[in-house]
C-alpha positions in Angstrom: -8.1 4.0 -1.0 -7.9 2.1 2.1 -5.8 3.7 5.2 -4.5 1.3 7.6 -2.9 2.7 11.2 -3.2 -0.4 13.4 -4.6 -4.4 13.4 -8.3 -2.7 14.3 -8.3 -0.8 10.3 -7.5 -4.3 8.6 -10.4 -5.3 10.9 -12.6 -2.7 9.1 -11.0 -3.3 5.8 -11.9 -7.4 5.8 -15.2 -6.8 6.4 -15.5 -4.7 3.0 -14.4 -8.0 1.4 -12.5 -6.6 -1.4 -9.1 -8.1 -0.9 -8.7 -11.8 -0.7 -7.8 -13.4 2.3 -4.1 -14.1 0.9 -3.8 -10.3 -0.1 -5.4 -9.6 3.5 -2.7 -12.5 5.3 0.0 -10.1 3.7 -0.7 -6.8 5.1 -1.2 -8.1 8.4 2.6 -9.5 8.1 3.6 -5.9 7.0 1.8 -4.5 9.6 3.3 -6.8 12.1 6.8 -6.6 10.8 6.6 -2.7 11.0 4.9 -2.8 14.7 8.0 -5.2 15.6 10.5 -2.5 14.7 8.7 0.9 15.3 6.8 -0.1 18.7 8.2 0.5 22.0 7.9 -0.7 25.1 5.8 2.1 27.3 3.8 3.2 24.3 0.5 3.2 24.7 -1.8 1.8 21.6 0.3 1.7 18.1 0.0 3.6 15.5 2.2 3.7 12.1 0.7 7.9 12.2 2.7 8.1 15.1 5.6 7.1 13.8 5.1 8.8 10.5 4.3 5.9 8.3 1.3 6.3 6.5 0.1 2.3 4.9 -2.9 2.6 1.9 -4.4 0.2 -0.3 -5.0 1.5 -3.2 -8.2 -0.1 -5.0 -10.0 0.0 -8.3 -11.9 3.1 -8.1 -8.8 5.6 -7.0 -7.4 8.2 -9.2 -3.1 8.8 -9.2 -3.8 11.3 -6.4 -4.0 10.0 -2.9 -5.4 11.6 -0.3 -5.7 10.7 3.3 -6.1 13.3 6.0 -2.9 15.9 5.3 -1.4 13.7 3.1 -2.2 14.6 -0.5 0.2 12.6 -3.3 0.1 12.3 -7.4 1.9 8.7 -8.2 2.6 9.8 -11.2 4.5 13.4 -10.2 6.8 11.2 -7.6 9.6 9.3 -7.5 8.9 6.5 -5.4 11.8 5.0 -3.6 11.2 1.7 -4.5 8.3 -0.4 -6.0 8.3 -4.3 -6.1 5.6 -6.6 -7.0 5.2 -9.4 -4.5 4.3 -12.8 -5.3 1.6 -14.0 -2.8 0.0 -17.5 -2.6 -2.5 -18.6 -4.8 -1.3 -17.1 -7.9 -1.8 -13.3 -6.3 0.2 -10.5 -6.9 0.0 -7.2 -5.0 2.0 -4.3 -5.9 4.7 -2.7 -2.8 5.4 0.7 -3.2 7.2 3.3 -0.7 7.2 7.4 -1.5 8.3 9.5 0.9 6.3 12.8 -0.2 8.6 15.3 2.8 11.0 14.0 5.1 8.2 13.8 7.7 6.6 10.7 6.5 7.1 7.2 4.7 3.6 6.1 2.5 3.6 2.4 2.2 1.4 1.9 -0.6 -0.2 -1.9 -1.7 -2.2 -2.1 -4.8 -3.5 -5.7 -6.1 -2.2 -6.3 -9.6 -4.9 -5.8 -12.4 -7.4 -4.7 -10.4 -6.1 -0.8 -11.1 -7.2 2.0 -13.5 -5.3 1.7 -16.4 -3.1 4.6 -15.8 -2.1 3.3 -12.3 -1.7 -0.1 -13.4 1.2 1.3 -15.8 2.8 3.5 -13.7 3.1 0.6 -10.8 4.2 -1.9 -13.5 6.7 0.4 -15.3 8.2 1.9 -11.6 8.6 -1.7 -10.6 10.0 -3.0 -13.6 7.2 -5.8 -14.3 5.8 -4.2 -17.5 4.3 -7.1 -19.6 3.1 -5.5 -23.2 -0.1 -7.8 -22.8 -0.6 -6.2 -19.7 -1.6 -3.5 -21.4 -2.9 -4.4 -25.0 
């Protein structure tokens, strides 16, 4: 799991080269869209922490429990408010899923589809509503 706060951690996360540049293009968009509308003139650096928005890649190797700093979650014990999956360029598709674990916090959570532990693969595709039985046969 990948933790992204600000343009400097999708700086960091490029250069592990694990997401394609599409699935990297997209994140930068969501990070700019929520800087546009969180950000305020006067602040200092931004931060979604700040503002109580936590955004994580999820990536092959993670279990359904997320952890990052205080912020410990089970996908599979939550209801998230929504999950999509997003059709990017190139014949990519990255999963878009927001919990919000308290009312302290939003998790933004990105996962590249089939590229996911079984378990998590299913429980993205069947929250989102994409569940294709050869998905999983």
């Amino acid at each position: 799991m990948f933790n992204i706060t600000n343009q400097e951690s999708i700086l960091s996360y490029s250069k592990k080269g694990t997401l394609s540049q599409v699935g990297l293009t997209y994140l930068v968009s969501e990070l700019e869209e929520l800087k546009a509308s969180l950000h305020h003139e006067g602040e200092d650096q931004f931060s979604l922490v700040d503002h109580g928005y936590y955004m994580l890649v999820v990536q092959s190797e993670d279990t359904c429990t997320l952890t990052d700093g205080d912020v410990v979650v089970n996908l599979l014990e939550n209801e998230p408010e929504y999950v999509e999956l997003v059709e990017l360029p190139n014949g990519v598709y990255m999963y878009r899923a927001c919990l919000m674990p308290d009312n302290e916090c939003f998790l933004l959570i990105y996962a590249l589809r089939g590229a996911l532990r079984l378990e998590l693969e299913q429980w993205f595709a069947e929250q989102s509503g994409c569940l294709a039985k050869e998905d999983f046969e």
